[in-house]
C-alpha positions in Angstrom: 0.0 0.0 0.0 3.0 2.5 0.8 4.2 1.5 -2.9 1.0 2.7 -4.3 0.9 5.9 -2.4 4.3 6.6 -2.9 3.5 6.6 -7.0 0.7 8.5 -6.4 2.5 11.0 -4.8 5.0 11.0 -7.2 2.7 11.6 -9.8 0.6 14.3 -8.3 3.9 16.0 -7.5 5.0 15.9 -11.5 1.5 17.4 -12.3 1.5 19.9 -10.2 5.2 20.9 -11.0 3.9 20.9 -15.1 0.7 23.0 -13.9 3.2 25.8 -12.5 5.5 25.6 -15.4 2.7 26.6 -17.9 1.3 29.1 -15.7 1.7 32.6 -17.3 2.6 34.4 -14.0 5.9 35.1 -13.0 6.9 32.2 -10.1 10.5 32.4 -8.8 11.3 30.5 -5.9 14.1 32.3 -3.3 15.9 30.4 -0.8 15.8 31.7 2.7 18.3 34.8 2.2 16.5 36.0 -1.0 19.2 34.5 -3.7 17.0 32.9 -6.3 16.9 28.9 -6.5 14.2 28.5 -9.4 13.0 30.9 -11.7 9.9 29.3 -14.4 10.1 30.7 -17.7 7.0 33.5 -17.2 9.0 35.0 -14.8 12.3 35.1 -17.4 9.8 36.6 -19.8 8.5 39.0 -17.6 12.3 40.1 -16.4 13.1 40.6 -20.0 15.7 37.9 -19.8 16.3 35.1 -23.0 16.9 31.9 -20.6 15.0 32.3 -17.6 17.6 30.1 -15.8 20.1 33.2 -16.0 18.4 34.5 -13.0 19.1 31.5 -10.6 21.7 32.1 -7.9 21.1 36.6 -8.1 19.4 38.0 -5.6 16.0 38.9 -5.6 17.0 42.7 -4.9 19.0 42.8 -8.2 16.0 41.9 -10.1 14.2 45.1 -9.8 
């Protein structure tokens, strides 16, 4: 039964992650100091940026 759950989980998680990937708002995800960790590719759009994933690892204060 764990087994079972465990998928489940595994898939709800992979839907939901797809869900926030398509979303057309800006999502960026900060670690606990502010230094971004993931940024989905609204978000690059929306900070005028080619690769979205050449925001990772700036701060969030250096965004704006």
């Amino acid at each position: 039964m764990d087994n079972v759950n465990s998928k489940q989980a595994t898939v709800l998680s992979q839907n939901f992650n797809s869900f926030l990937r398509l979303m057309q708002e800006g999502l960026i995800v900060l670690d606990p100091s502010g230094y971004v960790v993931d940024v989905y590719e609204a978000a690059g759009k929306i900070f005028g940026t080619s690769n979205h994933n050449e925001l990772v690892g700036r701060h969030f204060s250096d965004l704006y």
